[in-house]
C-alpha positions, 0 to 999 in steps of 0.5 A: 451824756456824749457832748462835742466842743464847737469853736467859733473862730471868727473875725473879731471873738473866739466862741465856745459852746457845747452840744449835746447829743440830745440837743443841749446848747450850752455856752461856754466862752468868748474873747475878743482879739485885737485887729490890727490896720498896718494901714489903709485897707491892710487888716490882720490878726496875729496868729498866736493870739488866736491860737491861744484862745482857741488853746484856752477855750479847749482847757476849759472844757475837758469833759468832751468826746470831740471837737468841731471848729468853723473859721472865718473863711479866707483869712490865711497864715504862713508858718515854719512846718518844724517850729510852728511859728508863723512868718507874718500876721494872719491876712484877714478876709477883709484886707484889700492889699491886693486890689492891684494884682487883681486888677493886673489878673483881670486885664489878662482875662484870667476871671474867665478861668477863676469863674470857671473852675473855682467858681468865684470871680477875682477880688481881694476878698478870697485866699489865693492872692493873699497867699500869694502876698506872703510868698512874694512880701514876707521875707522869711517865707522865700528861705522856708520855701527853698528849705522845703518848710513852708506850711501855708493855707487858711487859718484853720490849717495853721490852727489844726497843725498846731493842735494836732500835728495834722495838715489839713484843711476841709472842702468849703475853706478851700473852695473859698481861696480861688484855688481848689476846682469845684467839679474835683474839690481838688487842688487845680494846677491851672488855678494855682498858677494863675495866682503864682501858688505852688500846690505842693506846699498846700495842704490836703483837702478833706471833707467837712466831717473827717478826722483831723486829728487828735489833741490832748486835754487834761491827759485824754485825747480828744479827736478834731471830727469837723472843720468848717467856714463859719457861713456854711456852719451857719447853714447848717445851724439853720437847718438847710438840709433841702436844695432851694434853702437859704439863710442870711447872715449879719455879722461883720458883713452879709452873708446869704447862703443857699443850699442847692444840692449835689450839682453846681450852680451858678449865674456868673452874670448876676455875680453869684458865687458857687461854693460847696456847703459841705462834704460828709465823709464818704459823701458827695459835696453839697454844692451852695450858691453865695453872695454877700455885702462886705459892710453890715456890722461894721458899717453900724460900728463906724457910725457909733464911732463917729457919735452918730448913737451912743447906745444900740437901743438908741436906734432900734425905733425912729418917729419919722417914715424910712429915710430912703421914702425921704430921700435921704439913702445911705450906700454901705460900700465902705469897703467897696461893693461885693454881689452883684457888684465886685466893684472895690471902686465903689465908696460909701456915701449918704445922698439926699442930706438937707440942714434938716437932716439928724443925726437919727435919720442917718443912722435910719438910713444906714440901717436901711441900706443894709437891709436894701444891699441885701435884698439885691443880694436875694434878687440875685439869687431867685433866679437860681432858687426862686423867690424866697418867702421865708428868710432865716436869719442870724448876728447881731443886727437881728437884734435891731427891731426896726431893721428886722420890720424894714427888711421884711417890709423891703423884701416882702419876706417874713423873717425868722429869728431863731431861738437858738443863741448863735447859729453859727456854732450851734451848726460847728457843734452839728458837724461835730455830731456827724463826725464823731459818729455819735449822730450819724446823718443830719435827720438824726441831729435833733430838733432844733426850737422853734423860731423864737420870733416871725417877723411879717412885712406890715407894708409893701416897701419894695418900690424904694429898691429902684431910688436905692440902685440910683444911689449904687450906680452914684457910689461906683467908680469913685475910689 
């Protein structure tokens, strides 16, 4: 049987599972690595780590005819191009470090240019200020640039060269750095100025599914046919082949996805972002539409650490009616306010606390502010795809029943939690397929099951998106 590897990369675990030609998803392995908080809005991941377990995850492995890994996204690494070593830990794509460069950006008008070419407004979140962070902080990185030896791009290229020798990255990570021009999916000069990134140091851009190289396990070499961020893998896990298709994903944070075909779409005003889902070999991109919450699993981690809950099943059902119908809102901007927003000024708060108010009825509300912030985000996108009546969904939340019945209650949208165990990978293995030849277009992957739950709204709850915009305009401005 011809079987592919899919490694998910992601901000907290390396996971591995293996895909079948015939549609057989097998879990493999997952460990966990450290993050690391230098201080206040700094968060990082050390390279060598994550390489390592990527290393490890493949070992276990062998019996595999090719590789296909999805990564975080924005998070980026600097390394000496002949001992491999990197100069700093890996920024990851929630570090803030850089708020003040981009406000310094902003107040020269460059977001006209960034929301132009690369589709994305200016915000700390995406790659290109993170590079260049490095380039100016890290002192190693000044003496390999003049040496002509600095390798610098998204995790996934320093994990691809290490691995194989190749320097590379894929079409939709580099759509995400700010630097790569959406019309040409190329490296643009005018981008890489703005943000003070020399392009001759950047890696190349290839699609989705290419070769990537080949690396050797237990003496037989095994190609690398995909590379890919993990929101556009989780597309494709869902199966948005068609133009109009959405999914969301609760992980870390929010993550909705929607396909729309080979044009770029945007709408700048609703703070929408264009991305590319994909780019087969010898294809046309797809082009997407993108927005996002920065806190969703980690605003429920936060409160379980402040002893707000001591188990996950002890806030899967409450007694009393939605805390926001109470007048009791909870706003997830712990890191800020991404679609439709962009405001890293925004903070997190609860308004409507009384001497009554428990400990239950805050986490209530926390859960349901999640589930608001994302039906903003799905308002933003109707324009562009219409209103969904369907919402396919992903990560660890949907494990939350009474999250799932609010969500569906608020957005008036029946949810779809799938039955396969973790989309995002399961879309890595898909990709893979592809790329290795043993599938060759998505009409031929198989089918994958039935959704394993359909979750209907049982009341219409839409009229407390109103008191929840009063809350967001309340959280702004604060910081």
């Amino acid at each position: 049987m011809k079987r592919v590897l899919a490694i998910d990369q992601g901000t907290t675990a390396t996971k591995t599972y293996t895909l079948d030609a015939d549609g057989k998803f097998t879990f493999c392995n997952s460990v966990e690595h450290r993050q690391i908080y230098p201080q206040q809005g700094w968060v990082e991941h050390d390279p060598e780590t994550l390489l390592q377990n990527v290393k490890d995850s493949i070992k276990l492995q062998p019996d595999i005819d090719a590789i296909g890994m999805d990564n975080q996204g924005e998070t980026v690494i600097a390394w000496d191009s002949e001992t491999g070593v990197p100069v700093y830990n890996a920024i990851v794509w929630q570090d803030q470090r850089t708020t003040d460069f981009i406000e310094e950006l902003k107040s020269k008008g460059a977001e006209d240019i960034t929301l132009k070419k690369a589709g994305l407004p200016l915000d700390p979140y995406f790659s290109a200020s993170k590079l260049r962070w490095i380039l100016k902080n890290a002192p190693e990185a000044e003496k390999l640039l003049a040496a002509k030896r600095l390798r610098l791009g998204t995790s996934e290229t320093f994990f691809i060269y290490r691995l194989t020798g190749e320097y590379a990255t894929d079409v939709t990570t580099a759509s995400r750095t700010s630097l790569m021009n959406l019309k040409t999916c190329r490296w643009d000069p005018e981008l890489c100025g703005i943000f003070q990134v020399p392009i001759e140091i950047l890696p190349e851009i290839r699609p989705t599914t290419a070769y990537f190289g080949s690396l050797k396990s237990k003496a037989k070499d095994i190609p690398l046919t995909a590379s890919v961020v993990d929101q556009q893998a989780a597309l494709m896990g869902h199966g948005c082949f068609e133009a109009g298709q959405i999914k969301v994903t609760f992980g870390t944070g929010v993550f909705a996805l929607a396909n729309v075909g080979e044009i770029i779409q945007s709408d700048h005003f609703s703070g929408i972002l264009s991305t590319v889902a994909w780019q087969f070999a010898d294809r046309n991109p797809i082009y997407a539409i993108d927005a996002g919450v920065y806190n969703a699993g980690s605003a429920i981690n936060w409160a379980k650490n402040l002893g707000l809950f001591n188990d996950f099943a002890d806030i899967d059902h409450f007694e009393n009616s939605a805390a926001v119908s109470r007048g009791l809102v909870f706003v997830p901007a712990l890191s800020g306010l991404a679609c439709p927003f962009w405001d890293r000024s925004a903070a997190g708060l609860w308004l409507g606390m009384s001497l009554e108010t428990t400990k239950a009825d805050l986490c209530q509300a926390v859960l349901e502010g999640i589930a608001l912030r994302t039906a903003q985000l799905l308002d933003a996108i109707a324009g562009l795809t219409g209103k969904q009546k369907r919402l396919s969904v992903d990560g660890g939340l949907i494990n939350n029943s009474y999250f799932c019945q609010f969500l569906a209650n608020v957005t008036q949208c029946e949810i779809l939690v799938p039955a396969t165990p973790d989309i995002t990978t399961y879309g890595t293995g898909r990709f893979a397929l592809i790329g290795s030849g043993l599938v060759a277009q998505p009409s031929e992957l198989p089918e994958a099951e039935e959704p394993k739950t359909i979750i209907s709204p049982h009341q219409d709850l839409t009229h407390l998106k109103q008191r929840f915009d009063e809350a967001i305009m309340r959280s702004r401005n604060w910081r």
